[in-house]
PAMARDREN-697706 format. One record per residue: residue in one letter; x, y, z of N, C-alpha, C in turn. Coordinates in pm, whole numbers, plus 50000, padded with zeros to 5 digits. Each point is the difference from the previous one (the first is absolute). Layout:
AXYZXYZXYZ;...
This chain:
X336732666672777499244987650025500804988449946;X499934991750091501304985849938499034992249926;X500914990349945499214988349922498264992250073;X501204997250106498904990150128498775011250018;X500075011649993498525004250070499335004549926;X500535001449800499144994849918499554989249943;X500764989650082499344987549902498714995750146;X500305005850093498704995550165498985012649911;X500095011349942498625009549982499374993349894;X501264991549900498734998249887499474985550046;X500634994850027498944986150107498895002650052;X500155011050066498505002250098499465010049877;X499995002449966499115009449899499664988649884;X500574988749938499444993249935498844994950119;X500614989850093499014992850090498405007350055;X500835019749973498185000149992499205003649946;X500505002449828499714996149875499034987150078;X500754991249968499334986849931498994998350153;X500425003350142498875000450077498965008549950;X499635008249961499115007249931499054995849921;X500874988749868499534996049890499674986350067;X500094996450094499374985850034498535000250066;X500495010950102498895008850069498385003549908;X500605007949926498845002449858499764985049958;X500374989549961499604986149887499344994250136;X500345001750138499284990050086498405007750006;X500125010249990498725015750027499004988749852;X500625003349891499394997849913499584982249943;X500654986950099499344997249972498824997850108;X500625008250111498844992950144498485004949963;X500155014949928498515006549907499534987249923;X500914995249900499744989749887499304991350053;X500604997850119499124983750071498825001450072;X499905013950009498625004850103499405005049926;X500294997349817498495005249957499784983249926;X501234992949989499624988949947499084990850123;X499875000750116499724990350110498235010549972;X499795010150001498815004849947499364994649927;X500725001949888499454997049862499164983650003;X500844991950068499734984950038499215001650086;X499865010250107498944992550120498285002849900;X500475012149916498635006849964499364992449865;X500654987349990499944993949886499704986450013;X500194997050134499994985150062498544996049973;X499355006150046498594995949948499274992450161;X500864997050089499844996550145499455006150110;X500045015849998499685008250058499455013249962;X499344998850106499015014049987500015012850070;X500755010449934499925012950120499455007449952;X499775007250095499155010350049500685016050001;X498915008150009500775013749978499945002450175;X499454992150087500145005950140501464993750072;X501225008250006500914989350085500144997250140;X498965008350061499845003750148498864994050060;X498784990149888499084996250049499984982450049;X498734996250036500214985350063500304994149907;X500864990150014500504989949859499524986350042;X499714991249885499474987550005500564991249899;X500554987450060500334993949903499514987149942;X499744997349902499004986549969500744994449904;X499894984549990500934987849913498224992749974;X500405003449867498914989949921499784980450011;X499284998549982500044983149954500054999149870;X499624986250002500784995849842498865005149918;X500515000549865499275010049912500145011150016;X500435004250086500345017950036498775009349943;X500305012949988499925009549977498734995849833;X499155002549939499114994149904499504989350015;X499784999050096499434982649973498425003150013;X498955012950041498905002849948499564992050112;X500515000650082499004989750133500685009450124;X500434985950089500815000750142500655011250018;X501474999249939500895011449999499675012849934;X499355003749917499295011549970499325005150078;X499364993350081499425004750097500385008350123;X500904993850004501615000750130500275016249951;X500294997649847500925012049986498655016250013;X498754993449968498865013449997500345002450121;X500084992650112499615005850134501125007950050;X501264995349915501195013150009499935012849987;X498834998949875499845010849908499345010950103;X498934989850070498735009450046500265000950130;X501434995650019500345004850148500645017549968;X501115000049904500905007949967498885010549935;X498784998249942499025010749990499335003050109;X499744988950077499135008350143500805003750103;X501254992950046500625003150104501415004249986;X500705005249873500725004249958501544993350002;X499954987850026501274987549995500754999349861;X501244998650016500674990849886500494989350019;X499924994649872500214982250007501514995949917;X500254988850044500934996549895499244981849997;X500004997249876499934982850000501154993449906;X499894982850067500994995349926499094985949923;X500694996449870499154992849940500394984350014;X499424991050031500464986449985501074996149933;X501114991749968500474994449889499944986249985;X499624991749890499494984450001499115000950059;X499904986550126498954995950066500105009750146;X500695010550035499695004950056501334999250142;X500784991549970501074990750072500665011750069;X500045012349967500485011050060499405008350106;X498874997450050498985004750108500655005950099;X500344992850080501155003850103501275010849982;X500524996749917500945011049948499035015149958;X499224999849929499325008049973499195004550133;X499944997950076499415005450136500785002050075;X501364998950025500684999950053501025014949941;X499634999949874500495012649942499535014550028;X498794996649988498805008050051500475003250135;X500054991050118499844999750125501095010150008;X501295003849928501255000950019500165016050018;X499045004249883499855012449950499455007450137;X500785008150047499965012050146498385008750000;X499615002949881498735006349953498744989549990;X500194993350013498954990049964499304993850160;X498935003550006499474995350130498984990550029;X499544999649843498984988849992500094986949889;X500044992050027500124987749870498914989049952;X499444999549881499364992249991500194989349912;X499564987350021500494987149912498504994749989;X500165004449801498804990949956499734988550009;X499424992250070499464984149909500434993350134;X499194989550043500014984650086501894999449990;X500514998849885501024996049968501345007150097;X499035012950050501355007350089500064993550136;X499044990850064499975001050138500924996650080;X500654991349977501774996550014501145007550026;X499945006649918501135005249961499765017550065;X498964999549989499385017550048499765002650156;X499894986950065500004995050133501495003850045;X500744988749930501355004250077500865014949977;X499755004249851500455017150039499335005750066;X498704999550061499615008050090500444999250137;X500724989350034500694996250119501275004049990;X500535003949869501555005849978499675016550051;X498995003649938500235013750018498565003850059;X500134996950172498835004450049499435015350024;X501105008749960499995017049973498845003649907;X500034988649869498665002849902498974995050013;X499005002449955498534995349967499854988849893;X499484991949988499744993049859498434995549988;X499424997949882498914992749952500104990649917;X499354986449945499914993249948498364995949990;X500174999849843498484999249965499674985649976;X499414993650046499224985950027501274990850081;X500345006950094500894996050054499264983750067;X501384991049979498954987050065501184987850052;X499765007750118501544992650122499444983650001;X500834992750060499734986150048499145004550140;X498904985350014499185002750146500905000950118;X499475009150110501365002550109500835009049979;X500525003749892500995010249929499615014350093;X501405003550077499485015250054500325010249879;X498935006049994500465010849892501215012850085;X501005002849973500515015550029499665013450025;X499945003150097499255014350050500025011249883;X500775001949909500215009249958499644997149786;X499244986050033500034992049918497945000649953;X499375004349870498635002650022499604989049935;X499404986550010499404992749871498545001449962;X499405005449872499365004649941499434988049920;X498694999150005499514988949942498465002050016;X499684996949888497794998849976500004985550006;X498195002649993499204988749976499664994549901;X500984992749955499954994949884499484988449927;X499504996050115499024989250022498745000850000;X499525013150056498305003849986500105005849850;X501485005849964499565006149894499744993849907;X500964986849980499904988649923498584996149989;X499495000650105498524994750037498735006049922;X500095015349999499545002949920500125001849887;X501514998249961500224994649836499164988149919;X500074989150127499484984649972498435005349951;X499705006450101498295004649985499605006549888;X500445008749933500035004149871500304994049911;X500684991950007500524989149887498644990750009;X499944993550075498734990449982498895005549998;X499265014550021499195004849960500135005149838;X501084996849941499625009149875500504987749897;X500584988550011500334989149924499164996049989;X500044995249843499004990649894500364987949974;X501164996850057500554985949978499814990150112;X500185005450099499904994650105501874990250045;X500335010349969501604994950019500175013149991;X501325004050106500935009950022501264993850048;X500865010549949501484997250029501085011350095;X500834993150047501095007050118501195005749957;X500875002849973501475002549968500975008750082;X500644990750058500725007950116501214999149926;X501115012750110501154999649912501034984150094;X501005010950115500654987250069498704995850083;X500334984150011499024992050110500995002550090;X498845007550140500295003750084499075000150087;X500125004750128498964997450103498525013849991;X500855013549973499225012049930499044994449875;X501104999949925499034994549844498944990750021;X500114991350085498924986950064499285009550035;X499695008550056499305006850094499145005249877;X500085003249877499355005049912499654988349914;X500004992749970499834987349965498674995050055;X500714999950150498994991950108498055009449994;X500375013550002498835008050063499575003349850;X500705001949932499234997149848498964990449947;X500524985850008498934984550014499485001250161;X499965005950091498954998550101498885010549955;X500225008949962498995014249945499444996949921;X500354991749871499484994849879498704988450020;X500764992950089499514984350052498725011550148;X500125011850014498755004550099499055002049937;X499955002749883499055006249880499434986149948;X500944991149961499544992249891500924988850050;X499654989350082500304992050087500464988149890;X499714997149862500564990449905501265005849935;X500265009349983500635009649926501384995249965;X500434993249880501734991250011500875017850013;X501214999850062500845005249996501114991249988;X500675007649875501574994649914501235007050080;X500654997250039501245005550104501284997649903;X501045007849978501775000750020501025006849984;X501084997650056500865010850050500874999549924;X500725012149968501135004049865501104994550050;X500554998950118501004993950077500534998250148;X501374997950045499674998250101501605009050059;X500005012949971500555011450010499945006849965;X500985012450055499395014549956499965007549873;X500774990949890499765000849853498614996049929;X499384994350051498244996450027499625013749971;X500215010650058499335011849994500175008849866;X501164991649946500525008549903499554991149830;X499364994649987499704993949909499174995049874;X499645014249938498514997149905499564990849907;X501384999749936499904987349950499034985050049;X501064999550113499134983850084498405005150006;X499605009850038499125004950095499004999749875;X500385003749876498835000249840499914983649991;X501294993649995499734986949977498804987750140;X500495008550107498654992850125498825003749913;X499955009750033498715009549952498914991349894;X501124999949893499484994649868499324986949990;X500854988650124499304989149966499155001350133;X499615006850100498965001250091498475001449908;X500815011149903498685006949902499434991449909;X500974986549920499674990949959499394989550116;X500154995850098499374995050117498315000549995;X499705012049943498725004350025499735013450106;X501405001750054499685014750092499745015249938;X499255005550011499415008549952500675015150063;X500134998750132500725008050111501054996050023;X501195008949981500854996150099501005010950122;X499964999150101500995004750091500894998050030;X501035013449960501444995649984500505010850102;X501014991150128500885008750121501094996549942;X500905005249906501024996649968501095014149971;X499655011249996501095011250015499774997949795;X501465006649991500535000549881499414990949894;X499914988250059499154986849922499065003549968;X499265005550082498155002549967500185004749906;X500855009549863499985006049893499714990549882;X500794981850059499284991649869498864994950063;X499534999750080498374996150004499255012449964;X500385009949962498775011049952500254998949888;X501224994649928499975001749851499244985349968;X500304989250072498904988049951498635005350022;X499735010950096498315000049987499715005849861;X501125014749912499505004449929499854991249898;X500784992449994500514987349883498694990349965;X499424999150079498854988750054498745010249979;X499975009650065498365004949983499494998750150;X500704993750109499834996150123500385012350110;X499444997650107500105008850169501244992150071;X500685013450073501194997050093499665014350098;X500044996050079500505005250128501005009050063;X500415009050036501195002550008500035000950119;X501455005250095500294999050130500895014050017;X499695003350119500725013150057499455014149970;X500325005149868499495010049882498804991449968;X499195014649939498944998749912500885005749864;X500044981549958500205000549868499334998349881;X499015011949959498704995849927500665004849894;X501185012149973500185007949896501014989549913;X500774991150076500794986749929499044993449884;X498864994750048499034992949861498915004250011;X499055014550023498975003949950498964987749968;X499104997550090498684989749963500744991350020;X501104993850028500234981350033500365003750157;X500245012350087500224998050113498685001850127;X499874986750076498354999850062500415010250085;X500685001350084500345003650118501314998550057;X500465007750110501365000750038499824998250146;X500694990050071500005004150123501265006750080;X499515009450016501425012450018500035003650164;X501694997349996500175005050140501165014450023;X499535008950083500605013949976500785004550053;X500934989649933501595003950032500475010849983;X499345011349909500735011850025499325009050090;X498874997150043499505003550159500604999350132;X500274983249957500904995450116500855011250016;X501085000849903500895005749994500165010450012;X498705010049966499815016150038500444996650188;X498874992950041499784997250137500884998750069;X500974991049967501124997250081501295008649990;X499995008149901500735008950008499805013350056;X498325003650007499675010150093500474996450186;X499844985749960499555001850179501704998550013;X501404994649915501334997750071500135017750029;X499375008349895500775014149974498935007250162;X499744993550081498985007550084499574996950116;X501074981950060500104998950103499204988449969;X499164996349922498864987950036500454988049969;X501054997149975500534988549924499384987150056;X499774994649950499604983450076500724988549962;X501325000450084500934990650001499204986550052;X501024989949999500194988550033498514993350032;X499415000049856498984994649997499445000949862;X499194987049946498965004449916499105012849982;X500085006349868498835007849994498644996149931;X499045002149981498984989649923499065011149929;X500514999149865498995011149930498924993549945;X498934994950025498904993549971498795008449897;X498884988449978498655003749945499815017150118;X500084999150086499495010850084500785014749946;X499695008449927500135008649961500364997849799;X499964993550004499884991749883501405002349928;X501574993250088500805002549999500374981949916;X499364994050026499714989849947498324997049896;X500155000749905498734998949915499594995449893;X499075000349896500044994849861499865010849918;X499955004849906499245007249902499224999749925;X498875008750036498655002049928500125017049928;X499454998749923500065018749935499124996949845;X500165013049982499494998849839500384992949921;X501144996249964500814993849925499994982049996;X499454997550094499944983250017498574997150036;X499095010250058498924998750053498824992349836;X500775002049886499184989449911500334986850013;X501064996150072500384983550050499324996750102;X499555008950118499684994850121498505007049982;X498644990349983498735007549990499825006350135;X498855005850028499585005950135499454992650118;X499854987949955499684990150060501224990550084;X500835001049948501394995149987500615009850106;X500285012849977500485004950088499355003050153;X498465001549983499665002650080500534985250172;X499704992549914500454989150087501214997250076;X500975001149878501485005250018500245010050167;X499105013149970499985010050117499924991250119;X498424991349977499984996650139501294986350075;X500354996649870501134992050067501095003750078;X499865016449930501195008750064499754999950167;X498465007749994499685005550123500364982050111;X498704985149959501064994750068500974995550034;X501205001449930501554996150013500065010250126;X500235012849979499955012250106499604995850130;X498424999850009499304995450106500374983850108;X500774989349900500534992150081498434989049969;X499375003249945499054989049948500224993249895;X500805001449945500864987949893501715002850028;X500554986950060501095003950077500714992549916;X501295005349944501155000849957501174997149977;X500244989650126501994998950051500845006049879;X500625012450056501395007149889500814989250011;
């Protein structure tokens, strides 16, 4: 064997040495990075899986306040819950960041995902932005809960907007409030001023003012964006000087906010209202009533009917007083705020809102 055709064997026998040993460090770290990209997704705190990987998937982006806010979005997320218990779905959600400025991206992320066939966007605040990804990717389904286009606005076929009566419900908020106040002043607290929030505002002092036609109602709004929703602070400080005002009641549509108007009621000795949830277990004896709308009904609903052919695109859906998908709360627990006299009346206001003998404009 000459020089030359041992110095070519140990060349290639080093080269596949070290191909070997590169081979192994790329093996070990591509493992490294696929348990580190784990470790992070299962830690993110953003998403939610499921032990089914073969079943219907749904994806939902919170509004502001996300995920705890004991109202709106809690609600959102039960009806995940009680879809994935009744109809066997997994979900993934994504959580706001700031004021929420990421909507679009966050639905669009969602939209992206090959498994994902249904999308929902909490809050008025998506209608924009949840409109036009549904026109990006007309392959999926989407929902939006109080969805609320400009007049004329065609909604997208494949596009569901979901929205109550929040106006009768308001209505019978107003009615309970002025049946059970000793002051003869009640107060409003909305979060953003908006055309929705008006809508609870508005049917609140018409319901109040049906009962008790002198009745002052105190009105104002935490702000005039979607950080409005996010704000307890402001929302204790309205609260507080409403309660100094002389309001005895107050009703607060404010999301996340409503947490400092229940702490001014406990603070005070005074009644608040709550919105969406029945939030009686927040202040025990300072909460009169809740007027709650059942968003995680909705949400059972609309996810039965995408997983089953019924979908009801490109249009409003209207979950109303009629099945009492829109309502107030009465039960044991508050029924020492509202006498029997009080409620009984209440009922029949229900029956005529329903009936079209005390009429309404949503």
């Amino acid at each position: 064997m000459n020089i030359g055709s041992t110095v070519r064997y140990e060349l290639t026998s080093n080269s596949n040495m070290a191909h070997r040993f590169i081979s192994s460090a790329l093996l070990k770290a591509s493992v490294g990075l696929m348990l580190l990209v784990i470790l992070v997704s299962g830690c993110s705190g953003k998403a939610h899986k499921t032990d089914s990987p073969g079943a219907y998937k749904v994806g939902l982006v919170f509004d502001v306040g996300g995920r705890g806010d004991k109202s709106f979005n809690d609600a959102a997320y039960n009806g995940l819950e009680l879809a994935k218990k009744n109809l066997g779905i997994r979900f993934d959600y994504i959580e706001p960041q700031g004021e929420g400025a990421d909507r679009e991206a966050a639905l669009r992320q969602m939209a992206s995902d090959p498994d994902t066939k249904l999308i929902i966007g909490v809050g008025l605040l998506f209608t924009d932005d949840i409109a036009a990804i549904a026109k990006e990717f007309p392959d999926k389904k989407f929902a939006c809960i109080d969805y609320n286009p400009q007049p004329g606005a065609r909604i997208p076929a494949n596009l569901s907007g979901i929205v109550f009566e929040e106006k009768k419900g308001s209505f019978l908020a107003g009615a309970v409030a002025a049946l059970a106040s000793k002051t003869g002043t009640i107060g409003f607290i909305g979060g953003m001023d908006s055309n929705i929030i008006r809508k609870f505002e508005t049917g609140y002092a018409e319901g109040a003012r049906y009962v008790k036609p002198g009745i002052k109602v105190i009105s104002g709004f935490i702000g005039m964006t979607g950080s409005a929703f996010n704000d307890p602070a402001k929302g204790r400080e309205l609260a507080l000087g409403q309660y100094s005002r002389g309001a005895d009641i107050i009703y607060q549509a404010s999301g996340a906010s409503g947490m400092g108007v229940i702490e001014a009621a406990r603070e005070t000795g005074k009644l608040v209202i709550c919105t969406d949830m029945d939030q009686e277990h927040l202040a025990p004896g300072r909460v009169l009533t809740s007027m709650t709308k059942a968003v995680d009904k909705a949400v059972l609903a609309t996810v039965d009917d995408a997983m089953n052919n019924r979908f009801q695109g490109g249009k409003q859906r209207v979950f109303g007083l009629d099945g009492r998908y829109t309502d107030y709360v009465y039960n044991d627990r508050n029924a020492s705020l509202i006498d029997k006299v009080a409620h009984e009346r209440v009922e029949q206001i229900r029956k005529s809102l329903l009936s079209g003998e005390i009429k309404v404009q949503e």
